[in-house]
C-alpha positions in Angstrom: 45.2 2.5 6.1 42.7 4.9 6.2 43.9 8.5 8.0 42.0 9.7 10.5 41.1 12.9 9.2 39.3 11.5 6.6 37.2 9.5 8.6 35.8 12.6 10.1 34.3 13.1 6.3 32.1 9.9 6.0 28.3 9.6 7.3 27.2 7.8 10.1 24.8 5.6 8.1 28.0 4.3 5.2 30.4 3.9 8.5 28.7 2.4 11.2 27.2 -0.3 8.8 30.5 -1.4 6.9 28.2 -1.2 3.6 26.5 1.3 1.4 22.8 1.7 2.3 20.6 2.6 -0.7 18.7 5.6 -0.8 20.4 7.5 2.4 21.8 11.0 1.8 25.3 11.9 3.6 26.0 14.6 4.5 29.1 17.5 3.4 32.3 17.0 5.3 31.9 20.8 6.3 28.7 19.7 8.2 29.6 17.2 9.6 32.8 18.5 11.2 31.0 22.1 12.2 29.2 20.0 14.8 29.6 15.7 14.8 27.7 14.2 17.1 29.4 11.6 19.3 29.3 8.5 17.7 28.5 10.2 14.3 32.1 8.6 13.3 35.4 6.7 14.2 38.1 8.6 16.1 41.4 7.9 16.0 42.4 8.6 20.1 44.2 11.6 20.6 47.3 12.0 22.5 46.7 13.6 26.0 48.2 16.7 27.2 51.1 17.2 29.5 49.5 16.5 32.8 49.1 20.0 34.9 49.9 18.9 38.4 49.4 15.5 39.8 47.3 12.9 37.9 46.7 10.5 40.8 44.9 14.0 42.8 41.8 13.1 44.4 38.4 13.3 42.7 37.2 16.6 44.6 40.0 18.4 43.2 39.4 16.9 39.5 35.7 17.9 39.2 35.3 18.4 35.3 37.1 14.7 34.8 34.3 12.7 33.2 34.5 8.9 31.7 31.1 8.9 29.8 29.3 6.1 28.1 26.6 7.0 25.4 24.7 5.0 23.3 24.5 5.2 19.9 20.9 5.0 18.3 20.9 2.8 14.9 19.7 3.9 11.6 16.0 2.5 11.2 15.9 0.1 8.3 14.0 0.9 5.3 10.5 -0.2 4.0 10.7 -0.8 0.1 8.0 -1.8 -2.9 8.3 -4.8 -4.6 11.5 -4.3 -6.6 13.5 -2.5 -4.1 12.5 1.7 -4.8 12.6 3.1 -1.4 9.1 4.3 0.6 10.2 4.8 3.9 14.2 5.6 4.9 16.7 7.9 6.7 18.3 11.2 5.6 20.9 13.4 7.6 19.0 16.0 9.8 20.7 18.9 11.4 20.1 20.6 15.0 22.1 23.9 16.5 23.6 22.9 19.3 25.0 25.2 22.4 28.4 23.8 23.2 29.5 25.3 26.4 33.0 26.2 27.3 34.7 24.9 30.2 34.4 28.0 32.4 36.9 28.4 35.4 34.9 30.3 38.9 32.0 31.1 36.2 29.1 32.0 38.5 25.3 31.9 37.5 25.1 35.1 35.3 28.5 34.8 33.4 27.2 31.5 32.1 23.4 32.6 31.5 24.9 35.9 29.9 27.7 34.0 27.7 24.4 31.2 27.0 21.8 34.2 26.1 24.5 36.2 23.8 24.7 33.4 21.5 20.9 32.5 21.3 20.4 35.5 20.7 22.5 36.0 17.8 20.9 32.5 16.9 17.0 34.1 16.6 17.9 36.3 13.5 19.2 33.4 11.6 16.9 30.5 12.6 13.3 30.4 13.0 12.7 27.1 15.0 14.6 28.0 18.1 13.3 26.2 21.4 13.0 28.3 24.3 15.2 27.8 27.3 14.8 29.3 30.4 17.5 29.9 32.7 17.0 27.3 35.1 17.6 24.7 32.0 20.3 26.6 30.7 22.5 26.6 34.0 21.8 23.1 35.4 22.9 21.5 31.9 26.2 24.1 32.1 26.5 22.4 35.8 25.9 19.0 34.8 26.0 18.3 31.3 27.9 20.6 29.8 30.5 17.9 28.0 28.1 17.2 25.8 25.6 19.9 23.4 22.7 21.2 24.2 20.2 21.3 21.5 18.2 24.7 21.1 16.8 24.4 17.4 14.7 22.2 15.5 15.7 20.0 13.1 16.8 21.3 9.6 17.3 19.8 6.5 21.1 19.6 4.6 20.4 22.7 2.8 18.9 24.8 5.5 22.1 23.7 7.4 24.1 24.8 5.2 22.9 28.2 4.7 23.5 29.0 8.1 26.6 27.1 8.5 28.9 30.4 8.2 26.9 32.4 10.0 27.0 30.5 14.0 29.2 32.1 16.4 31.2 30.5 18.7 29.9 28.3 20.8 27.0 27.1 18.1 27.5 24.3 16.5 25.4 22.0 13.8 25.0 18.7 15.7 23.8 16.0 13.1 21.4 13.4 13.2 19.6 11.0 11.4 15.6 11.0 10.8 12.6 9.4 9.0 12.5 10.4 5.9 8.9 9.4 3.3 10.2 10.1 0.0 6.7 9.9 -2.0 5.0 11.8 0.7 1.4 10.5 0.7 2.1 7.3 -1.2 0.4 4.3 1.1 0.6 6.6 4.0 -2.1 4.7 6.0 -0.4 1.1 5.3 3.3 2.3 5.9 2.7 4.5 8.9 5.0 7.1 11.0 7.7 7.0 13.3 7.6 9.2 16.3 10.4 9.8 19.3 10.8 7.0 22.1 11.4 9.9 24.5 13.1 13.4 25.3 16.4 13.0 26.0 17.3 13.3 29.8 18.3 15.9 31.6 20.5 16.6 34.8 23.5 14.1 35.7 24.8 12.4 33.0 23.5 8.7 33.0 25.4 5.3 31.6 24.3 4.6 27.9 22.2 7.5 27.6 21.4 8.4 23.8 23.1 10.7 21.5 20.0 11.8 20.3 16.4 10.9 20.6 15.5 7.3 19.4 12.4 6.5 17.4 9.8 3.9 17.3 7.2 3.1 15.0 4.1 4.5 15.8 1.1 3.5 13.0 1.2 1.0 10.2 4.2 -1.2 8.8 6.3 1.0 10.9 4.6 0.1 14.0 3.7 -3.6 13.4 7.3 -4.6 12.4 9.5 -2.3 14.6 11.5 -4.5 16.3 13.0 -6.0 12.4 12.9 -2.2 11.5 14.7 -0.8 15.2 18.3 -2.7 14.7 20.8 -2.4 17.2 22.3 0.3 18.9 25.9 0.8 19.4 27.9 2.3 22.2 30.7 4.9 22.5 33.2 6.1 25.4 34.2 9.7 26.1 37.4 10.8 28.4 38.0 14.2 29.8 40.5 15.2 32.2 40.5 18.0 35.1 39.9 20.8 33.3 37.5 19.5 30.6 39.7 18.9 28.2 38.5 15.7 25.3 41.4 13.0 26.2 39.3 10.2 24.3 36.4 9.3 21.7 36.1 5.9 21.4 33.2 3.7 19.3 33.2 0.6 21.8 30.3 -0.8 19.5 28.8 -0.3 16.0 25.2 0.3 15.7 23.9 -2.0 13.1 20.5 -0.4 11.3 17.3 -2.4 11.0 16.3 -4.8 8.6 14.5 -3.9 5.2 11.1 -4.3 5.0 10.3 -5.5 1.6 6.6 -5.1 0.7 4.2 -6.5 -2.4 3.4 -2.9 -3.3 4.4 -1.6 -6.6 5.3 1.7 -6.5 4.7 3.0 -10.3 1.2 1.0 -10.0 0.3 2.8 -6.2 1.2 6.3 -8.2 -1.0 5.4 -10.7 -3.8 4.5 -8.4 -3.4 6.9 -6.3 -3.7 9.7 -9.3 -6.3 8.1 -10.8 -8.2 8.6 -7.6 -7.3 12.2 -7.1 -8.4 13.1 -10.9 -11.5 11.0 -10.6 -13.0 11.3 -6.7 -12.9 13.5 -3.6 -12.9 10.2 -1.6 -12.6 6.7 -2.7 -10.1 3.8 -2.6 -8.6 1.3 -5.4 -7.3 -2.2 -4.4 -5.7 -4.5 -6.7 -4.6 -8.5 -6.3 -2.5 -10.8 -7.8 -4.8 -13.7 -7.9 -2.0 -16.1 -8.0 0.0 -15.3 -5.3 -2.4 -13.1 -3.2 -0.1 -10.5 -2.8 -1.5 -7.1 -2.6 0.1 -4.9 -5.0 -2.3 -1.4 -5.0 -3.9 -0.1 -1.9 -5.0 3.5 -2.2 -7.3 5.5 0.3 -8.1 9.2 -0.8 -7.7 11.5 0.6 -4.4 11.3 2.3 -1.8 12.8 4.1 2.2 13.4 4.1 3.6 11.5 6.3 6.8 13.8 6.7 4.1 16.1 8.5 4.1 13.3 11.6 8.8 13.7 11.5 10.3 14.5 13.5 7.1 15.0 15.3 3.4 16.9 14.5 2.1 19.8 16.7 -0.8 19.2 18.8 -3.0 21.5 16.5 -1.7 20.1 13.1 -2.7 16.8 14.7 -6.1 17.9 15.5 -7.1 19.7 11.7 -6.6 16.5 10.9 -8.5 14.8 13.0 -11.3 17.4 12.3 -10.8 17.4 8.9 -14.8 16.3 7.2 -12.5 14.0 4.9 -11.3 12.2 7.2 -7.7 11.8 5.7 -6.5 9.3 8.4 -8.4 7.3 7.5 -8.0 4.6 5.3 -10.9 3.4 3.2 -9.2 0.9 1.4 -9.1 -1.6 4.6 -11.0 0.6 7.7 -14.6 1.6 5.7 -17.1 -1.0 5.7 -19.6 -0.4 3.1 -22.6 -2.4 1.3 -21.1 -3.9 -1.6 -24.0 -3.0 -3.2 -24.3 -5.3 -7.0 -20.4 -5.9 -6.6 -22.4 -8.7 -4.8 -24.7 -10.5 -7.3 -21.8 -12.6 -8.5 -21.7 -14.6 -5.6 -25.4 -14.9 -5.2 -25.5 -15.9 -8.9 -22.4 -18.8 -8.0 -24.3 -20.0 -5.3 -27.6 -20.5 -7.1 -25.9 -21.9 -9.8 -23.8 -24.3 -7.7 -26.6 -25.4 -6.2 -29.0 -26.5 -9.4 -31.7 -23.8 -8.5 -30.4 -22.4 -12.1 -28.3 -23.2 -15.0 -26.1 -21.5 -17.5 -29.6 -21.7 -19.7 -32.7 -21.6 -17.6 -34.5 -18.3 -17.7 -36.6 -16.4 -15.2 -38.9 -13.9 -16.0 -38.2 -10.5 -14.4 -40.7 -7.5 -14.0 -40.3 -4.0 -13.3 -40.9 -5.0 -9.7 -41.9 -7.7 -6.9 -44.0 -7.5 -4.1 -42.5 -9.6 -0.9 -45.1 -9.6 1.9 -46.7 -6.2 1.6 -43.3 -4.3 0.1 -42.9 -3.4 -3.4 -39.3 -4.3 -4.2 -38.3 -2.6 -7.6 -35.7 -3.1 -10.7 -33.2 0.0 -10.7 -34.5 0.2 -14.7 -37.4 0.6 -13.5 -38.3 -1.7 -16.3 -39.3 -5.0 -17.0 -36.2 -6.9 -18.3 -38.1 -10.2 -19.5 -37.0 -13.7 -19.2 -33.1 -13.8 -18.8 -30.9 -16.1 -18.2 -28.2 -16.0 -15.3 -25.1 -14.5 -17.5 -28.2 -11.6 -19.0 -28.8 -11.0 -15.6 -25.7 -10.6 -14.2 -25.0 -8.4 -17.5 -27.8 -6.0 -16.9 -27.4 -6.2 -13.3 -31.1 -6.8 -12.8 -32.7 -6.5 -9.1 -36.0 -8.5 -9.8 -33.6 -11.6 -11.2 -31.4 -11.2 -7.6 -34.7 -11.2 -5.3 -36.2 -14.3 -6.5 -32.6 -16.7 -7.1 -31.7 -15.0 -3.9 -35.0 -16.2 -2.0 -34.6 -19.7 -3.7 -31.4 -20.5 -3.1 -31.8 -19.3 0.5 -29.6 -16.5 2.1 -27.7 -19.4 4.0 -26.1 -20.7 0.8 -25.2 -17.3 -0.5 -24.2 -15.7 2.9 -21.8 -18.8 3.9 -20.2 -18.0 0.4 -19.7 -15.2 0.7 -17.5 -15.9 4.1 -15.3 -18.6 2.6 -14.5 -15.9 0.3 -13.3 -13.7 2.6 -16.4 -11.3 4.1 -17.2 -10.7 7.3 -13.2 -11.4 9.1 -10.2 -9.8 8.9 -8.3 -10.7 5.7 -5.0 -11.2 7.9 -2.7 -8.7 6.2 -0.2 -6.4 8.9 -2.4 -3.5 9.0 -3.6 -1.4 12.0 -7.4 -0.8 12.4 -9.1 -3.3 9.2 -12.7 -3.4 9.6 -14.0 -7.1 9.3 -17.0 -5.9 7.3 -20.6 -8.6 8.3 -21.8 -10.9 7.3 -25.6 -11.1 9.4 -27.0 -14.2 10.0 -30.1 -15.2 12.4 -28.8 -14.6 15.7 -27.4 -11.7 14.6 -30.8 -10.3 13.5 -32.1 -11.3 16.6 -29.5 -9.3 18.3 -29.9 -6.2 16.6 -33.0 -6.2 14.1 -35.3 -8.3 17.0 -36.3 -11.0 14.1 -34.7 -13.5 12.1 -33.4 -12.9 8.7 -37.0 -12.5 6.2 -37.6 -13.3 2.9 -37.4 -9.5 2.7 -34.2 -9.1 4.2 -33.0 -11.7 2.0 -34.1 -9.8 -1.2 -32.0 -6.5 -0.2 -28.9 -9.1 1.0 -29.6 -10.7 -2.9 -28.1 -7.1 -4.3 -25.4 -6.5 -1.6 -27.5 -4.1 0.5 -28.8 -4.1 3.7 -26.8 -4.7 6.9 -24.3 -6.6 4.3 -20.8 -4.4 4.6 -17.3 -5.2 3.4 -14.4 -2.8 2.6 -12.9 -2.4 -0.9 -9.8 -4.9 0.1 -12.5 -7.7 1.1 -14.1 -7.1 -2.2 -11.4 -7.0 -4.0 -10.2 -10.3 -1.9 -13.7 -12.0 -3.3 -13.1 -11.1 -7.1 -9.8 -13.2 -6.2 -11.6 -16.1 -5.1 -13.9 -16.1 -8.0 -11.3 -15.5 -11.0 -9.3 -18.6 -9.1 -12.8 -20.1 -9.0 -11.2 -23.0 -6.6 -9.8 -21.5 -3.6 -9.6 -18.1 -2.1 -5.4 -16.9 -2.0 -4.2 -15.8 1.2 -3.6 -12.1 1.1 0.2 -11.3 1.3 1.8 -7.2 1.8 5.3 -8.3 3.0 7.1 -10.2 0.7 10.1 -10.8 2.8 12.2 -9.4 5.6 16.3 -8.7 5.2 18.7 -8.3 7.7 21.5 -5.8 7.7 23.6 -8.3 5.0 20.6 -8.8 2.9 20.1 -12.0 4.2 16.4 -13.1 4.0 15.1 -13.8 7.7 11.5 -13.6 6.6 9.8 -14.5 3.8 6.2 -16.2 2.8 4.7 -18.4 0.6 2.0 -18.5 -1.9 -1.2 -20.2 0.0 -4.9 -20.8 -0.1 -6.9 -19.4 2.6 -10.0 -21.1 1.6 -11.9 -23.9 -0.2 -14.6 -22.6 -2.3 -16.1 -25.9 -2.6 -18.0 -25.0 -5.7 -18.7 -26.2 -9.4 -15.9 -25.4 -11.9 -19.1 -25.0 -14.7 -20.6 -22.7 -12.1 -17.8 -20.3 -12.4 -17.1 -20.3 -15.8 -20.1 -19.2 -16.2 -20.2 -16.6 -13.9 -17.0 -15.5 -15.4 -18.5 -15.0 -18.6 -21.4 -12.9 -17.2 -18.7 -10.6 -15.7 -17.0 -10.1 -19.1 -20.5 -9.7 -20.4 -21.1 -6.7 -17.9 -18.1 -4.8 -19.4 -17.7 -6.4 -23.2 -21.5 -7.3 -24.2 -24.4 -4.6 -25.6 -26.7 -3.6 -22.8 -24.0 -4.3 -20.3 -23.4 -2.0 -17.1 -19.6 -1.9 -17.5 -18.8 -1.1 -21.0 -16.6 2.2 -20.0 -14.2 -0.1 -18.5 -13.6 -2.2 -21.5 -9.7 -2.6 -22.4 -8.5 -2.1 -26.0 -6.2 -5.4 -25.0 -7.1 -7.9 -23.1 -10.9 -9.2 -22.1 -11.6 -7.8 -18.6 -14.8 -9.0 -16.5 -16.2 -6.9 -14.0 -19.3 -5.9 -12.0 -20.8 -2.1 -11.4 -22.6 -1.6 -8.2 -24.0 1.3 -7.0 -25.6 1.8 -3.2 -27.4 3.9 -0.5 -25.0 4.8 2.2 -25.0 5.9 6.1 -28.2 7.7 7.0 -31.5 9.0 5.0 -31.3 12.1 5.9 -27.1 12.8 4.4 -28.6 11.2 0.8 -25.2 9.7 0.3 -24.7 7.2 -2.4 -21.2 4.7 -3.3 -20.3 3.7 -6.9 -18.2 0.5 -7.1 -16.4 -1.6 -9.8 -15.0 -4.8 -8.8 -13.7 -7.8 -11.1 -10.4 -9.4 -12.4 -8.5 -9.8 -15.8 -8.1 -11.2 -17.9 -11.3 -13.8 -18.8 -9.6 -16.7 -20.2 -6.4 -17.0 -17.8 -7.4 -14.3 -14.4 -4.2 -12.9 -12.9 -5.5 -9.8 -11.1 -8.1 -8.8 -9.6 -9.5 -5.7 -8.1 -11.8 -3.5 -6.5 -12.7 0.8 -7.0 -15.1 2.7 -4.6 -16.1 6.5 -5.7 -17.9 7.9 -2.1 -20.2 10.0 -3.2 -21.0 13.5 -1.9 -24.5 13.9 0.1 -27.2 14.2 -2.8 -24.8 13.5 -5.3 -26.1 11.5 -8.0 -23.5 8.1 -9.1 -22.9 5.1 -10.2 -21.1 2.6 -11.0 -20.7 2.7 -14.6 -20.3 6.7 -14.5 -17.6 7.0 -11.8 -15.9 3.7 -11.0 -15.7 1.6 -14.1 -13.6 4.9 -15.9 -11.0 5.1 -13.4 -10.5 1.4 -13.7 -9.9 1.6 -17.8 -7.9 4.5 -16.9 -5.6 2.7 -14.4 -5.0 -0.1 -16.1 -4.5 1.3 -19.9 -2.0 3.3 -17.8 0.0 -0.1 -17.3 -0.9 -1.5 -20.6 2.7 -2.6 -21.4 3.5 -4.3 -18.1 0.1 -6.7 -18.1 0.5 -7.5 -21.5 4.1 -8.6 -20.7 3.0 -10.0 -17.4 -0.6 -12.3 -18.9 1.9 -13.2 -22.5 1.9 -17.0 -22.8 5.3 -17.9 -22.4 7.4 -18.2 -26.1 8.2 -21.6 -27.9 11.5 -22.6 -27.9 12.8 -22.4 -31.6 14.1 -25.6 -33.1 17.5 -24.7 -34.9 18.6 -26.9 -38.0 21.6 -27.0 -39.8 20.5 -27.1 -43.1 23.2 -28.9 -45.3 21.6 -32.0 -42.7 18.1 -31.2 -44.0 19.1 -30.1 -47.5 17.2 -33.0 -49.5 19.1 -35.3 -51.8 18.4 -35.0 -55.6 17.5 -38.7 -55.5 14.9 -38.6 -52.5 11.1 -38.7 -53.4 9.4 -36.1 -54.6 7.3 -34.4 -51.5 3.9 -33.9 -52.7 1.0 -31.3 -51.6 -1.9 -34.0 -50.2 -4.0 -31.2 -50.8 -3.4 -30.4 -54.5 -1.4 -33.6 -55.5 1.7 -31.3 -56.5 5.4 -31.3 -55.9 6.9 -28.9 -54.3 10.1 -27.2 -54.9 11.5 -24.0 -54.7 14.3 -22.1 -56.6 17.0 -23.7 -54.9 16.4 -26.8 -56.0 15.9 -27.9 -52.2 12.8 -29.5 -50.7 11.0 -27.8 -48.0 9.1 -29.0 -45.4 5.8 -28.3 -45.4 4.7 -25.5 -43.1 1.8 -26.6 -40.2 -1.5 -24.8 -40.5 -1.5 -21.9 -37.7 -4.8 -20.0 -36.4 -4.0 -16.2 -36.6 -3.2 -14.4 -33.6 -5.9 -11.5 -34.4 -8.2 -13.9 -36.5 -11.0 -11.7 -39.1 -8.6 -8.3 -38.6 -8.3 -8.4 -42.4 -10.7 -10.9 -43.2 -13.4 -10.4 -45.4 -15.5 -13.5 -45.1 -18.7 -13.0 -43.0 -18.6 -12.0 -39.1 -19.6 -14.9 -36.7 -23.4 -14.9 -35.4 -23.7 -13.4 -31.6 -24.6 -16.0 -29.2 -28.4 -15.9 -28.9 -28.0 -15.4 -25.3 -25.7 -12.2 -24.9 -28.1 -9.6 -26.4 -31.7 -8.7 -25.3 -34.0 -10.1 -27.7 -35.6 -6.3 -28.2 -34.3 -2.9 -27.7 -33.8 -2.2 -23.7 -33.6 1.5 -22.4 -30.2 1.2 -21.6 -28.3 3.6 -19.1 -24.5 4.0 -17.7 -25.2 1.7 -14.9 -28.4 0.7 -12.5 -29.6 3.2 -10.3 -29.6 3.2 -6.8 -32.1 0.5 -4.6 -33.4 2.2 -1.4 -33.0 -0.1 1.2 -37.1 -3.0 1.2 -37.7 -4.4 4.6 -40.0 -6.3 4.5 -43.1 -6.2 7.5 -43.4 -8.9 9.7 
């Protein structure tokens, strides 16, 4: 049996639950007892004191006997990554509390004087002290005064602690438990803040009223899945008699916390993202996929913000830099920017023609320095002619004049309803608060807005993901799904299941297509294979994202953004890994400062190499075909007898033996695993097709396209 004395020395958050509760911090048994907060433990009930005069006396004569009820708020459940490493939980919290005495004929001034004496003392040793006036000091003394009244803040364990020894009487440390964001910015804009349900009342003491303030979620995961997150509260009775005097502290009910949210993030692959972005962008976003299961496992906006700014609540002008800030840190661009996809595009143009016969893998098309549409010039970003290419060329060398005319053949219905079933242009369906859908135009729409129908013109700037085209990094990183799975588009997943208290799964989904592609298998291999091109062949716009172990395919894109006037330019690189087997794909956006010159190739395509030669040892462990089982053989049942047949090399006609005198069997031919390393016969011949037949100026990536439109 457990005494009671040393139930007064174990946290809330380990009692009320019956089981430990990772990540949660208790608090010191001197901390706890300076100032417990009803309900903060189990109470053995104390014997009551000799009665002083009659107990049955009326209730006029017995005004400081009080029965209260209080509810208990439960611990909010945690939000976790993948593998259980915590992102959002609870810590122990302290406030200073004035407990009131139970004062006998104390008039106005005695208790306002014996109330100011002690806050007083309290301003030299805390800093966050809310002001009371005397109004709210003597109406909770007339009303509430059973229970504490909280004049501080709320201070962490070892703020607490320092100023433990230092109260006076009638100052106590009244715990509590609050939100708690242990990797500060991490995924702020996808997990979200909680904020207080409410003050806590004033005046008469009400039935079930809280300990202490309850929270609620109030952005993101936090908000969308508060009610699995809330759990349920519990309830506790108090007893005092006649003169005020604590006859009883009862738990009636334990709170049980909220569920844990388990997400499809990875923690050491967000942190690796997320610095990535900060050494290689002011603002900019990285998204990455696992094409298999569509689970999201990297979704990172920069800049950011701390979420424990928002606990246990932000101040009306913190709030506002914020919102002022020209960053814009609450926002998140991963899933709320929509932006021209710029080249990041020509992929699915290049599908669409191909599934469509208006090319194949071989056909070539001549491509000048520039095209005239109607009476507009429409340039190559080379500002070179790039000759006759083929579709995997083009897509290498990310040529403009190759995009207008496939674009204008194939027609922009074909590339544009493509485009949809692979996710542009609606929401992708994942819990978040505020996603953009992106658009997708077609002729009404242009009708709507633009007063004409889509043009051969506007169909050459839609051709190389410009014009009123606009998706966010998560829908482009959703396509390059679609296309390394090359036959269906993977629903997007961010939860991967929800736990109750017991760690019993109450939620969990499933691995699902979203969308048919309804395209030719030959189609996207070779798409595929102008992708790797971009990154792995000479003269291709990606090289500085090549990976020193696997083959990765990719696409650089580069693009004119908001108004003329700002000169504002994006850099993308979008594209999975690896070529022969795709398991993940992604998508970077560098936003360029106005009149800041970038690319694609110069800005994004690094901070993809650098991201994912960060995690070399978990891909390669993760994309390793799966070992042969080893076949075991007791050799005295293999040992040959000395009368058996002679086994005999078909190739040279000789027997073979070995020292032993035992037979073996002859080994199978195996291809080596890094064929020609050490080889000195001659290297194989380059395909034909996956260098430029002549010397091509050659530069990082292509330069940006103003936007052509043409003249009606």
């Amino acid at each position: 049996m457990v005494k009671p004395s040393l139930l007064r020395r174990i946290p809330l958050v380990f009692l009320i639950a019956g089981i430990p509760v990772h990540g949660q911090n208790p608090a010191s048994p001197s901390l706890v007892n300076a100032g417990r907060p009803a309900g903060s433990e189990l109470m053995a009930p104390t014997e009551p004191p000799a009665a002083k005069g009659a107990a049955d006396g009326a209730i006029i004569t017995r005004k400081d006997a009080r029965t209260i009820t209080l509810k208990i708020p439960a611990p909010r459940g945690m939000i976790v990554d993948r593998v259980g490493e915590p992102l959002a939980q609870n810590q122990v919290a302290y406030q200073v509390a004035l407990q009131f005495s139970q004062f006998e004929n104390a008039d106005r001034d005695f208790v306002l004087n014996w109330a100011r004496t002690r806050l007083d003392s309290l301003q030299a040793i805390v800093r966050n002290v809310v002001p009371k006036t005397d109004d709210e000091l003597y109406d909770h003394y007339r009303h509430r005064r059973w229970l504490p009244l909280l004049v501080t803040g709320q201070l962490g364990e070892k703020e607490a602690r320092e100023i433990e020894s230092r109260l006076t009487t009638g100052l106590v440390l009244n715990p509590l438990y609050r939100r708690f964001y242990p990797q500060g910015e991490l995924a702020a804009h996808i997990l979200g803040y909680s904020g207080s349900v409410g003050k806590l009342p004033t005046g008469p003491i009400n039935f079930n009223e809280p300990l202490w303030e309850e929270s609620e979620g109030r952005a993101g995961l936090e908000k969308i899945f508060n009610t699995q997150l809330t759990g349920d509260p519990g309830m506790k009775k108090l007893l005092f008699d006649e003169s005020g005097n604590k006859l009883l502290e009862e738990q009636v009910k334990r709170p049980r916390p909220g569920g844990t949210l388990v997400t499809t993030l990875d923690l050491k692959w967000q942190q690796l993202a997320e610095k990535t972005l900060r050494n290689g962008c002011k603002r900019g976003a990285f998204v990455v996929i696992d094409v298999v299961t569509g689970e999201v496992l990297v979704m990172a906006s920069r800049p950011s913000f701390d979420l424990n700014r928002f606990i246990p609540g932000i101040s009306d002008t913190d709030f506002k830099a914020l919102e002022q800030d020209p960053a814009t840190p609450l926002y998140g661009r991963a899933f709320q920017s929509a932006y021209p996809p710029a080249s990041s595009y020509k992929p699915i143009v290049a599908l669409a023609a191909l599934n469509n016969g208006v090319v194949t893998e071989n056909s070539e098309i001549y491509c000048p320095a520039a095209i005239t549409i109607g009476r507009t010039v429409f340039n190559n970003w080379s500002k070179s002619p790039e000759g006759s290419i083929n579709v995997k060329r083009a897509i290498a060398r990310s040529c403009n004049t190759w995009f207008y005319q496939v674009g204008i053949e194939v027609g922009p219905s074909a590339f544009l309803n493509l485009s949809r079933r692979l996710g542009f242009g609606e929401l992708t369906g994942l819990p978040l608060i505020g996603e953009t859908r992106g658009l997708v135009p077609n002729d009404e729409w242009m009708l709507k807005h633009e007063k004409r129908r889509i043009l051969d013109g506007d169909t050459a700037n839609l051709s190389i993901g410009q014009g009123t085209l606009l998706a966010s990094p998560l829908q482009v990183a959703q396509a390059m799904a679609g296309i390394a799975n090359g036959g269906a588009l993977p629903k997007l997943h961010l939860v991967r299941q929800v736990q109750d208290t017991r760690g019993r799964v109450v939620q969990a989904p499933l691995p699902e297509r979203k969308n048919w592609l309804g395209v030719d298998p030959k189609a996207v291999e070779v798409v595929h294979k102008g992708m790797s091109d971009v990154v792995n062949s000479g003269g291709g716009t990606g090289r500085s994202a090549g990976l020193s172990y696997t083959t990765l395919c990719g696409k650089t894109g580069t693009a004119q953004w908001g108004p003329k006037s700002k000169n504002q330019r994006l850099a993308w690189f979008a594209g999975f890994l690896p070529e022969d087997n795709p398991r993940y794909a992604f998508a970077v956006l560098y936003e360029g400062r106005p009149g800041e010159t970038v690319s694609g190739g110069r800005m994004a395509a690094p901070m993809v190499r650098k991201f994912f030669e960060g995690i070399k040892d978990d891909i390669k462990e993760i994309i390793a075909p799966p070992k042969k089982a080893l076949v075991v053989v007791d050799e005295s049942e293999t040992a040959t007898p000395a009368d058996a047949p002679a086994q005999v090399d078909p190739d040279s006609g000789e027997e073979i033996r070995d020292p032993s005198g035992v037979k073996p069997m002859k080994a199978l031919p195996v291809k080596p695993m890094d064929s020609g390393a050490d080889d000195d016969s001659e290297p194989a011949e380059e395909p034909a097709d996956s260098a430029p037949a002549r010397a091509l100026p050659v530069e990082e990536d292509e330069e940006v396209m103003e936007e052509n439109v043409e003249e009606p």
